[in-house]
SEBA-544080 format. One record per residue (C-alpha): residue number from 1; chain; x, y, z. Coordinates in nm, 4 decimals. Layout:
N
  num  chaine        xx        yy        zz
  NUM       A         X         Y         Z
...
END
This chain:
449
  num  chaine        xx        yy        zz
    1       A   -4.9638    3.0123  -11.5334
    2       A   -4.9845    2.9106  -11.1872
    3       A   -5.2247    3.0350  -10.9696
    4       A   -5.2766    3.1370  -10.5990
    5       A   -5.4772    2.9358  -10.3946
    6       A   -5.7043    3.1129  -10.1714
    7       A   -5.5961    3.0942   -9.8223
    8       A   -5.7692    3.1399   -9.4708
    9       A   -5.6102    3.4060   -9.3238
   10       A   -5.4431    3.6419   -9.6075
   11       A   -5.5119    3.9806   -9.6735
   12       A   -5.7201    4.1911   -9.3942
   13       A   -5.6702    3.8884   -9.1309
   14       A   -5.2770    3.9126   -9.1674
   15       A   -5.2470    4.3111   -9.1476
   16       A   -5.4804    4.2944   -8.8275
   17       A   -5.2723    4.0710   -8.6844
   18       A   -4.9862    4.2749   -8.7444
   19       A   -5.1022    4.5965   -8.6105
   20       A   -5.2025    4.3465   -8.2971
   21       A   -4.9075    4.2340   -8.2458
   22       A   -4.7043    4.5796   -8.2774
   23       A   -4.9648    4.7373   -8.0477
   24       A   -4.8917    4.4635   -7.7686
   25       A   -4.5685    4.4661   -7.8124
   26       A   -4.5666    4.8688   -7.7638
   27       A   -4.7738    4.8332   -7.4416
   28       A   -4.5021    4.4872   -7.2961
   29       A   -4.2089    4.7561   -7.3572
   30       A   -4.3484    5.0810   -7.1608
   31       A   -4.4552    4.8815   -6.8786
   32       A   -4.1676    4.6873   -6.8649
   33       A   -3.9280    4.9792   -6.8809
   34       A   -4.1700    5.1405   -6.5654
   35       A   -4.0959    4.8178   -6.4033
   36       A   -3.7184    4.8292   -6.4273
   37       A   -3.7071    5.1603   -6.3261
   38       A   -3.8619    5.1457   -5.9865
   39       A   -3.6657    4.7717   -5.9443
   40       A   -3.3686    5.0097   -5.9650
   41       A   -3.4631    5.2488   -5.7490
   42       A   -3.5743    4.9849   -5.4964
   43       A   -3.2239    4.8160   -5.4986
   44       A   -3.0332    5.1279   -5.5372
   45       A   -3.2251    5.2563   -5.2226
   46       A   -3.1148    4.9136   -5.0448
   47       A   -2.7621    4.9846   -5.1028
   48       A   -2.7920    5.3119   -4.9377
   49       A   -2.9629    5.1992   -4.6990
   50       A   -2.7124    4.9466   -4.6010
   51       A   -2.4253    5.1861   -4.6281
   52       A   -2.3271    5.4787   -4.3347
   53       A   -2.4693    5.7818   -4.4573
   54       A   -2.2277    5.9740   -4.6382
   55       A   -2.1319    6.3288   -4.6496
   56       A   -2.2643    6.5942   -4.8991
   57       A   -2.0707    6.6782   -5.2076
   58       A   -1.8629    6.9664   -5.2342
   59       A   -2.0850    7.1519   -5.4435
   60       A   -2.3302    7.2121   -5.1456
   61       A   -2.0722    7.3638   -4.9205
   62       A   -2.0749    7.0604   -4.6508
   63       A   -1.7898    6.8332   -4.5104
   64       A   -1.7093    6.7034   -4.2118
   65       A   -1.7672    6.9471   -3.9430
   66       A   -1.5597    7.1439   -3.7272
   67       A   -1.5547    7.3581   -3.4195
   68       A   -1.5762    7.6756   -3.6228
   69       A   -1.8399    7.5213   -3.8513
   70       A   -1.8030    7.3466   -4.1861
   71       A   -1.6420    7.5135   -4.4879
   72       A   -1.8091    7.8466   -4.4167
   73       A   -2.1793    7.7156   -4.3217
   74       A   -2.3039    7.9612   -4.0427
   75       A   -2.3806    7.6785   -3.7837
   76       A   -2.0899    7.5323   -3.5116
   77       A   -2.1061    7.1319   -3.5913
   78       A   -1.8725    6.9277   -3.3474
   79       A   -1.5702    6.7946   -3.4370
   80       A   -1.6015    6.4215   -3.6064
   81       A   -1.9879    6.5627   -3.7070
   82       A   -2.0167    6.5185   -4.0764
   83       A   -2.2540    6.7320   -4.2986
   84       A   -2.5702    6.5469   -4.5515
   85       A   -2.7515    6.7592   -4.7091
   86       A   -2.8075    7.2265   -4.6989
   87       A   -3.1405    7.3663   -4.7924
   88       A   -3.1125    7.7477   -4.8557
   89       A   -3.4814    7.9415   -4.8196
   90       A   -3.6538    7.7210   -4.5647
   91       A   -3.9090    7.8359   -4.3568
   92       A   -3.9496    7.7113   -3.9834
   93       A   -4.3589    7.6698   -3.9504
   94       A   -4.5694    7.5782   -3.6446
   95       A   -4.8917    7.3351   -3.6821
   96       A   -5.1425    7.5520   -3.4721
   97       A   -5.3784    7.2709   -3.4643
   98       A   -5.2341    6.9234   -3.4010
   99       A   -5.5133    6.7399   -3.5832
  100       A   -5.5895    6.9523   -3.8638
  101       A   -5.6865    6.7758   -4.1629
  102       A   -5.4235    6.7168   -4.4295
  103       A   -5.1208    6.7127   -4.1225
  104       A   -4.9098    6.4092   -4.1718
  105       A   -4.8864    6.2558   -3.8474
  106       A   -4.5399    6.0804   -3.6855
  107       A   -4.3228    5.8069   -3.9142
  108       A   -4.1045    5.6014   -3.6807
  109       A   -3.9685    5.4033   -3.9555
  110       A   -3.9552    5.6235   -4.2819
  111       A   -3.8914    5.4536   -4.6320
  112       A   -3.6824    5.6969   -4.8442
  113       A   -3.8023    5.8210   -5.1581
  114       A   -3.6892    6.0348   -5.4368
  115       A   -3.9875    6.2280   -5.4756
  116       A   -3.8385    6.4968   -5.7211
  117       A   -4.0198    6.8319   -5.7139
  118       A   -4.2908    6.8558   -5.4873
  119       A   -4.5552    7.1508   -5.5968
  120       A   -4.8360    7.0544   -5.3743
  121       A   -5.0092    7.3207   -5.1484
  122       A   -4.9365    7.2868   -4.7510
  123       A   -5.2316    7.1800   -4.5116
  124       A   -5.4058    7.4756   -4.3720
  125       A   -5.3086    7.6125   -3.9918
  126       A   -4.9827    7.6631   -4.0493
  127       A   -4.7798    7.9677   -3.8928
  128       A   -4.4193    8.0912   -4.0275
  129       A   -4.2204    8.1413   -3.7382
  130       A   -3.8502    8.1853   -3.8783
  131       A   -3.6638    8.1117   -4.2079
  132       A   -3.2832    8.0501   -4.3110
  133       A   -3.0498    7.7834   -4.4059
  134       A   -3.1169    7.4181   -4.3281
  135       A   -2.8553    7.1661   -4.2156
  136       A   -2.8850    6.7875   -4.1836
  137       A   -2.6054    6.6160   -4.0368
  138       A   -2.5738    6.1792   -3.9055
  139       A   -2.6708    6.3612   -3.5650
  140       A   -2.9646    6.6378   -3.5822
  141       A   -3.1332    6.8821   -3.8423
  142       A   -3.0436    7.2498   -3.7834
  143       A   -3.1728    7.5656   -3.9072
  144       A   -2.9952    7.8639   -3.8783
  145       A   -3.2137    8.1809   -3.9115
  146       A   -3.2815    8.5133   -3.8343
  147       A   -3.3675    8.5050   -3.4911
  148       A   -3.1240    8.2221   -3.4082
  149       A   -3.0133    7.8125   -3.4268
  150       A   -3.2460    7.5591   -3.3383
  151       A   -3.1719    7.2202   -3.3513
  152       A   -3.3850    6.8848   -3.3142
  153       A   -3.0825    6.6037   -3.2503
  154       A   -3.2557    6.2467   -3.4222
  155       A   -3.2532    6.0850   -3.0718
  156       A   -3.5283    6.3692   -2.9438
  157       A   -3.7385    6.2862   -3.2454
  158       A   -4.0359    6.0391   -3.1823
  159       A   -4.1212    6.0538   -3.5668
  160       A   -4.0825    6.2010   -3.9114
  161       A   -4.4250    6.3500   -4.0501
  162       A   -4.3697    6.4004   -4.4604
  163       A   -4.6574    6.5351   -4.7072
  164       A   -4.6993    6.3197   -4.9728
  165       A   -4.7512    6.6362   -5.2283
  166       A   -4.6400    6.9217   -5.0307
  167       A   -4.2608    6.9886   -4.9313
  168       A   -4.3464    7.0096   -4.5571
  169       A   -4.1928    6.7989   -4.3078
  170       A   -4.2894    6.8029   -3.9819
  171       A   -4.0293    6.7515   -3.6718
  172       A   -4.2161    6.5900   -3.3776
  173       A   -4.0367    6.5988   -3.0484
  174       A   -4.1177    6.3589   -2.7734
  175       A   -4.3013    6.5351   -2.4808
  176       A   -4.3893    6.8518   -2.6637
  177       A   -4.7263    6.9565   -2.7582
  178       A   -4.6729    7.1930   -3.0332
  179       A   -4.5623    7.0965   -3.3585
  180       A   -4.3117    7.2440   -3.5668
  181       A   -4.1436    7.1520   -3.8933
  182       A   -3.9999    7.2985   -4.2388
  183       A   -4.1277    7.3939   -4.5251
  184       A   -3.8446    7.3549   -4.8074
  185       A   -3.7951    7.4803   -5.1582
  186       A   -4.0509    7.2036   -5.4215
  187       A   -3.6952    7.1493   -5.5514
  188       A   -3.4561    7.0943   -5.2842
  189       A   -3.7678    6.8762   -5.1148
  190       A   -3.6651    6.5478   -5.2251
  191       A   -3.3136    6.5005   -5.1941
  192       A   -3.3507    6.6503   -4.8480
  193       A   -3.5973    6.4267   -4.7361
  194       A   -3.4022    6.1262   -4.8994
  195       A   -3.0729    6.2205   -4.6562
  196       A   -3.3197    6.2802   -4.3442
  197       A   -3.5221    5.9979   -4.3812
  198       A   -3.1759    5.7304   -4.4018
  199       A   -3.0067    5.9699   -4.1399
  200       A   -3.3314    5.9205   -3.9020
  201       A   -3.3518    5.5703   -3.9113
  202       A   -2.9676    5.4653   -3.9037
  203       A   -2.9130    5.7055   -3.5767
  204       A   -3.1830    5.5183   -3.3694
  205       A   -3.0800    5.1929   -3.4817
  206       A   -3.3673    5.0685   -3.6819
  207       A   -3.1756    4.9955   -4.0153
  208       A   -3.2099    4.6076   -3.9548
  209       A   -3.5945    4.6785   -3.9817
  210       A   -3.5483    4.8852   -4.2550
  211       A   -3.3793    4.6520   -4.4681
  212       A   -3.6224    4.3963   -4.3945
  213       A   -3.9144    4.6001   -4.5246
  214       A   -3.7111    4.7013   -4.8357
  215       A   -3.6143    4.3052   -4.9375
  216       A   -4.0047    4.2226   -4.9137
  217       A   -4.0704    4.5485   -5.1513
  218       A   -3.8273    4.3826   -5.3829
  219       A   -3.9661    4.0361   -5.3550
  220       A   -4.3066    4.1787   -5.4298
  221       A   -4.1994    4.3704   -5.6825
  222       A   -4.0658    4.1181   -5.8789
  223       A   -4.3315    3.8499   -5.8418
  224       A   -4.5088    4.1907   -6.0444
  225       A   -4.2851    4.1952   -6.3355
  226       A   -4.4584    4.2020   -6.5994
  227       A   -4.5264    3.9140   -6.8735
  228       A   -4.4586    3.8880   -7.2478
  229       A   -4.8220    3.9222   -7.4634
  230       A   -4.9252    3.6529   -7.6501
  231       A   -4.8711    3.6728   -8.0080
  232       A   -5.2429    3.7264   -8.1746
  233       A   -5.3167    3.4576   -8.5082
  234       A   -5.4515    3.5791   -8.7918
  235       A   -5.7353    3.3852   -8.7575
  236       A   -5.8530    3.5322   -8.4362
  237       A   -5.9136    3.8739   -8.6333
  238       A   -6.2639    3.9921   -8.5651
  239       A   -6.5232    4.0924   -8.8794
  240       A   -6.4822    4.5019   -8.7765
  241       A   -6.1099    4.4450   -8.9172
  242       A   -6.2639    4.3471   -9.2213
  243       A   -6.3253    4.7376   -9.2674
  244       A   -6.0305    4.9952   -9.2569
  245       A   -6.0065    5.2363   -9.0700
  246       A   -6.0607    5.5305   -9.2464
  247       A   -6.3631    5.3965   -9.4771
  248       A   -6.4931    5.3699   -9.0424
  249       A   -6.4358    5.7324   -9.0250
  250       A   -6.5737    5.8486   -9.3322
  251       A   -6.8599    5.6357   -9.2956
  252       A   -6.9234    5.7743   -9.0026
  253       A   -6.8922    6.1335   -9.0808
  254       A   -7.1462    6.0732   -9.3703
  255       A   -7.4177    5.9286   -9.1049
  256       A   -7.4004    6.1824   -8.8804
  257       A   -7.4342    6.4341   -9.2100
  258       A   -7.7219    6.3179   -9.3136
  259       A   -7.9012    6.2967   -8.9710
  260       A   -7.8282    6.6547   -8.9131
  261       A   -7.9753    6.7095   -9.2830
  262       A   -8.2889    6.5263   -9.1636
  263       A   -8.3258    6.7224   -8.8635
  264       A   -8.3346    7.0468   -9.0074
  265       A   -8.5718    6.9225   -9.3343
  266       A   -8.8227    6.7633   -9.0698
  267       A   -8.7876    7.0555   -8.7828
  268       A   -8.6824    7.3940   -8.9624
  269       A   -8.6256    7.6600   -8.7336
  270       A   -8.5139    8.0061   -8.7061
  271       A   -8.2015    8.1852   -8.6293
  272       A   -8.2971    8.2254   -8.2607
  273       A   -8.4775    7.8283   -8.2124
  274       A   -8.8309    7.9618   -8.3228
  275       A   -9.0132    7.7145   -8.5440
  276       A   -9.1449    7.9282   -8.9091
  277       A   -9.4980    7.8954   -8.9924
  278       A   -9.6202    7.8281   -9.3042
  279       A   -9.7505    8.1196   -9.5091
  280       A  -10.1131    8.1356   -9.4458
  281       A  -10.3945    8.2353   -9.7233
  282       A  -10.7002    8.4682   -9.5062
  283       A  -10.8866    8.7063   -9.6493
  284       A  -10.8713    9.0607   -9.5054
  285       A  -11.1486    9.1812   -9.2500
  286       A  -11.4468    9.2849   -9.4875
  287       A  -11.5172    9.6440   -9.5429
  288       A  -11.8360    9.8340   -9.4477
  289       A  -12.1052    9.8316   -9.7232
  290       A  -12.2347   10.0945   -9.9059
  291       A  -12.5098   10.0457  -10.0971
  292       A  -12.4466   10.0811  -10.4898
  293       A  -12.6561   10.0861  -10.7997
  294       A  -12.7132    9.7841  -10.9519
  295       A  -12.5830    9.7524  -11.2970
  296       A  -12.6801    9.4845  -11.5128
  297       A  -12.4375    9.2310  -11.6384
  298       A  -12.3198    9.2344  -12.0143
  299       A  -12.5577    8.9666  -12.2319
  300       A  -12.3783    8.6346  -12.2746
  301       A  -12.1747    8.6562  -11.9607
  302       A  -12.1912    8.4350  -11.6189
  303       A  -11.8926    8.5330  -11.4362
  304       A  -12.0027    8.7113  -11.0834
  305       A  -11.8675    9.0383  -11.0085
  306       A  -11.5929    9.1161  -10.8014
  307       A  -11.6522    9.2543  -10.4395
  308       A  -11.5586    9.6431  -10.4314
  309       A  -11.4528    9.8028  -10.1535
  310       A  -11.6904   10.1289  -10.0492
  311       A  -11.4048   10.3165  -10.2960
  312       A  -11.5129   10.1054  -10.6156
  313       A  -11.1726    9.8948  -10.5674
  314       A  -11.2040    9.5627  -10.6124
  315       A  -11.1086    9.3671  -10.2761
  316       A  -10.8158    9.0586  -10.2689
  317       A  -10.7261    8.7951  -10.0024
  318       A  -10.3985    8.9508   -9.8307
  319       A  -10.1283    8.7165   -9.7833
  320       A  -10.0069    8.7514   -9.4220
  321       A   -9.6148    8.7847   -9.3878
  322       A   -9.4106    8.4582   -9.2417
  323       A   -9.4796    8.4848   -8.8216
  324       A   -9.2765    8.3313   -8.5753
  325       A   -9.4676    8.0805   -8.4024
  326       A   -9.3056    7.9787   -8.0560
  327       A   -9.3494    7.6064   -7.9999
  328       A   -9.4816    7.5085   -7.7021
  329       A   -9.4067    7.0897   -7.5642
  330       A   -9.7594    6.9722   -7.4879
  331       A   -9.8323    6.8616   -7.1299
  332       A   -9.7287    6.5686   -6.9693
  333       A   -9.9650    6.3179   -6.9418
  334       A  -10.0499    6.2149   -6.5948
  335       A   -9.8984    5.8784   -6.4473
  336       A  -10.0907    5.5838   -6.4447
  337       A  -10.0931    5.5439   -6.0919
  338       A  -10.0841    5.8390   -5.8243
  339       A   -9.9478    5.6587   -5.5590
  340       A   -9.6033    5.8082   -5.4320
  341       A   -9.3380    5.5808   -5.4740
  342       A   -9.1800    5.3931   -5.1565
  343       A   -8.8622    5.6142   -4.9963
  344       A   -8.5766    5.3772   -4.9871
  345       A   -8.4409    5.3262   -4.6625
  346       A   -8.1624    5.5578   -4.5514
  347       A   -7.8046    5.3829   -4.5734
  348       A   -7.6014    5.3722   -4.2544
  349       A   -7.2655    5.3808   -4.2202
  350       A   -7.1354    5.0257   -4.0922
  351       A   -6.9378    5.0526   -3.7817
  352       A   -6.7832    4.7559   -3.5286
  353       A   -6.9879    4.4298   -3.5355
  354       A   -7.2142    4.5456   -3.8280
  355       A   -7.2369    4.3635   -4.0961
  356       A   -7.1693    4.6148   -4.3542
  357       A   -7.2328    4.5950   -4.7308
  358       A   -7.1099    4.3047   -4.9653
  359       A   -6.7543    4.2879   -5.0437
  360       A   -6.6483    4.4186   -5.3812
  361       A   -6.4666    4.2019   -5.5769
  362       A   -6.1399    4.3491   -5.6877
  363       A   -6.0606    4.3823   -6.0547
  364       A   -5.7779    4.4601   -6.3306
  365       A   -5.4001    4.4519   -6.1997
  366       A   -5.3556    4.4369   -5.8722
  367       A   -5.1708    4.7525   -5.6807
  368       A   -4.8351    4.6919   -5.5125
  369       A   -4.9166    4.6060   -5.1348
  370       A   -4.5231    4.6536   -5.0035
  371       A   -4.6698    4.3973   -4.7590
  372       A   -5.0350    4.4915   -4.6843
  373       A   -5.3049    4.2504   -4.7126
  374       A   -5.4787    4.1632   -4.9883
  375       A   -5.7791    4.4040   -5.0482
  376       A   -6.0128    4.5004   -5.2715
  377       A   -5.9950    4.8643   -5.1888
  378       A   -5.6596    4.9353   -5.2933
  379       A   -5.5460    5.0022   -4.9868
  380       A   -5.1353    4.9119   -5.0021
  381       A   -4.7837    5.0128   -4.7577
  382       A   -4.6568    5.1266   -5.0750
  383       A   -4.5118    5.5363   -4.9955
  384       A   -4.6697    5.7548   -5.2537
  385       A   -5.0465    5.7268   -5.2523
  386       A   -5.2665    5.9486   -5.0675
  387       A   -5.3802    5.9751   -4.7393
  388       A   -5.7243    5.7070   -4.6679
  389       A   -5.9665    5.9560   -4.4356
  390       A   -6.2312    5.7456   -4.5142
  391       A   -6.1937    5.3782   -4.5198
  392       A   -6.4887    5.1401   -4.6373
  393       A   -6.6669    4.9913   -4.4410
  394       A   -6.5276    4.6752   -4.4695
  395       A   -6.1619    4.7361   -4.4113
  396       A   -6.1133    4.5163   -4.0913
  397       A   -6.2542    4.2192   -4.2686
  398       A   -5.8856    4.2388   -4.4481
  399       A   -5.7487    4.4229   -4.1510
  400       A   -5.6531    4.4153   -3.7887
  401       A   -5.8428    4.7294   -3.6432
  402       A   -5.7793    4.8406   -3.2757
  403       A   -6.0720    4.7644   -3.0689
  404       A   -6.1791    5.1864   -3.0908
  405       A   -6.1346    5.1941   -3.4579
  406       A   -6.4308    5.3089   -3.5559
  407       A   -6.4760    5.5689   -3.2651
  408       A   -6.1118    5.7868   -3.4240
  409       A   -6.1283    6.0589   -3.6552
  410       A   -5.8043    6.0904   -3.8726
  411       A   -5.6519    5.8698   -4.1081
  412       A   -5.5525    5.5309   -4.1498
  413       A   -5.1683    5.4445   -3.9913
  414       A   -5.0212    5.1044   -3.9489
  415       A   -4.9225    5.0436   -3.5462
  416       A   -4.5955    4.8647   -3.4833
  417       A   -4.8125    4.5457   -3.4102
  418       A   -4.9071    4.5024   -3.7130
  419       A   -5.2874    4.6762   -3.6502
  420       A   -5.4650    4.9839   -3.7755
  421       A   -5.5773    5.2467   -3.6802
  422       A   -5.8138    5.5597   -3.8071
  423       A   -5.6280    5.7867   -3.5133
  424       A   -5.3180    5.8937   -3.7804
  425       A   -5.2407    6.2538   -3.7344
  426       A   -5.3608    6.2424   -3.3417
  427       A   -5.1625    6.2283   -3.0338
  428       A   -5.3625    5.8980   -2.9336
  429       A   -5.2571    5.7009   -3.2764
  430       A   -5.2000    5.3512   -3.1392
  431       A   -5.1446    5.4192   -2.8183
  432       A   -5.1366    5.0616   -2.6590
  433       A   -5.0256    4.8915   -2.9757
  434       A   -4.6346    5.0416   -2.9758
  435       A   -4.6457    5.3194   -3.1768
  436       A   -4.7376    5.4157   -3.5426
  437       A   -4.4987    5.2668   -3.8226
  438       A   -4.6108    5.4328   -4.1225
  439       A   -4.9225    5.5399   -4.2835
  440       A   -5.1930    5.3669   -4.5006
  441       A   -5.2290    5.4992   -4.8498
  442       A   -5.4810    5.4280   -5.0913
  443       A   -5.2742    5.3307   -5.3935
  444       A   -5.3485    5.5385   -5.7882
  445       A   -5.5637    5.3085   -6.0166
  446       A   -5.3220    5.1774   -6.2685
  447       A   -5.2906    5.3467   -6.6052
  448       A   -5.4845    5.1798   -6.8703
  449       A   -5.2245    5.0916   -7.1497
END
């Protein structure tokens, strides 16, 4: 009989490599399918980009328009006018402060998304106005309501102002001081802002720039594609592998048994957290005396009599009942030294030519910067983060800031320069550096695998 040599990495070694192996390859498949996805929304969004804007199906009741409106829609659209996208239920809402927090500011050069249903809650300050029927055509955005049409033709726009979470988009006309926009249905949002956004941008002739900005999204996205694992050797198993995994769990569930066992033979307590006292042997108060007759003992006898009682009944220790003694956690000894320790110095916020405090160093898997800098913050170009009120302190060491960075209160928004700005949402957002191109989002920490 021939028998089996004992080799290095059989048994526990090979089944941990195994489950290794499966595990990685589980994690290479859901982030490459993630990947794939958004290359395919990137390139599919290119191609729309590129192309005219076309009409809306029939199934929304749009077409080319007419002088008598389009296939029933209660709006007059001239002649060669053509029909994107209808929104029933919108309401027409007016920004009562300009600045208030949470208001996303002007968006000269929109990247479409398809952000689904949006079920966010709207910035406070706003005030409904009218509500109706929405209508984007390649020329303007109409809403006809109860009062009556308004229209805002793309050429009157100075920007597009879209929530990230909330399906509010605001409308802001050049050379007016109030603010008004629409507030659509969370799931009409999406596809409506996709046809507005590509409408927008092709009718004031900045789709060159937009396809620019899309190929570098692609480019960077695919310098991020994701790598194949490594396949894991059995001889890199490490000695926990050695035990399974469910002689782990029991082992575990016996430990923690027979600490809790410990705790209640070394501490027992009441119901209610009171510690029990141990039964205590006293003898009762003594009674009064009354003198008695002595009486001799019996001959041959040396036991002592019993006490009496003034009755004649002999007298026992009583046993007092179990009490309920409440424990009380001795004092705390005094410290060694009474000196009060040193206050730390209060922190302040680093501004223009401070310092500031060391640079983090960034770690993990870098966030998509659709063209931002490099940064340790996060901070990318990439639509669909949130809104970065509060930049650290070291942002323009990876940034251009405008010279009154530091002096705005708003959010961070990329001028058409190529500088920031903390001025998003205000009427002053780079001012002398062209206009604001889009805003600056702090990008969602990636999703450990």
């Amino acid at each position: 009989m021939v028998s089996r040599a004992w080799v290095p990495g059989t048994g526990w070694r090979r089944r941990w490599a195994r489950a290794e192996n499966r595990r990685r390859l589980r994690a290479y498949q859901a982030a490459m399918a993630q990947w794939c996805r958004r290359d395919a929304d990137l390139r599919r969004l290119r191609a729309a980009a590129e192309a005219d804007p076309a009409p809306a199906g029939a199934d929304s009741g749009a077409g080319t328009g007419t002088g008598d409106g389009a296939r029933g829609l209660p709006i007059r659209l001239d002649p060669d006018e053509a029909v994107l996208a209808v929104a029933p239920a919108v309401r027409l809402v007016s920004v009562r402060a300009r600045h208030a927090p949470g208001t996303p500011g002007p968006v000269r050069l929109p990247v479409p998304r398809a952000d689904g249903v949006l079920t966010g809650r709207p910035p406070y300050g706003l005030r409904t106005i009218d509500g109706g029927l929405a209508v984007l055509t390649d020329r303007r955005v109409l809403l006809a309501g109860r009062i009556g049409e308004r229209e805002w033709p793309y050429r009157d726009l100075a920007g597009l102002g879209h929530h990230p979470s909330a399906p509010l988009t605001l409308l802001y006309k050049r050379g007016r001081r109030t603010v008004s926009g629409l507030l659509l249905p969370p799931a009409a949002a999406g596809r409506f802002r996709y046809a507005l956004d590509l409408a927008y941008v092709a009718a004031n002739g900045r789709r060159p720039a937009l396809l620019a900005r899309l190929d570098g999204m692609i480019e960077e996205h695919a310098a991020a594609r994701p790598e194949r694992p490594a396949t894991a050797s059995a001889a890199a198993a490490p000695r926990w592998a050695l035990v399974p995994d469910g002689a782990l769990a029991v082992g575990g569930s016996l430990a923690v048994t027979a600490l809790a066992v410990a705790a209640v033979l070394l501490h027992p307590s009441g119901p209610d957290g009171d510690r029990l006292a141990v039964p205590v042997l006293r003898p009762s108060a003594p009674a009064p005396v009354v003198p008695q007759p002595e009486i001799p003992a019996p001959t041959g006898s040396s036991a002592p009599p019993e006490p009496t009682s003034g009755t004649g009944v002999p007298v026992r220790p009583a046993v007092e009942p179990l009490a309920r003694v409440r424990s009380t956690p001795a004092p705390a000894s005094p410290p060694a030294s009474t000196r009060p320790p040193t206050p730390a110095a209060p922190s302040t916020p680093a501004g223009p030519g401070s310092a500031g405090p060391a640079t983090p160093t960034p770690t993990g898997t870098p966030a998509p910067l659709c063209g931002a800098p490099a940064n340790p913050y996060g901070y990318t170009y990439c639509p669909g983060g949130t809104y970065v009120t509060s930049p650290d302190p070291g942002v323009c060491t990876y940034f251009g800031c405008v010279d009154d960075f530091w002096t705005a209160a708003g959010y961070l928004v990329l001028c058409e320069d190529g500088a920031i700005s903390l001025a998003g949402g205000t009427s002053t957002a780079c001012a002398a550096h062209g206009g604001v191109r889009q805003p600056v989002y702090a990008a969602a920490p990636p999703a450990v695998g």
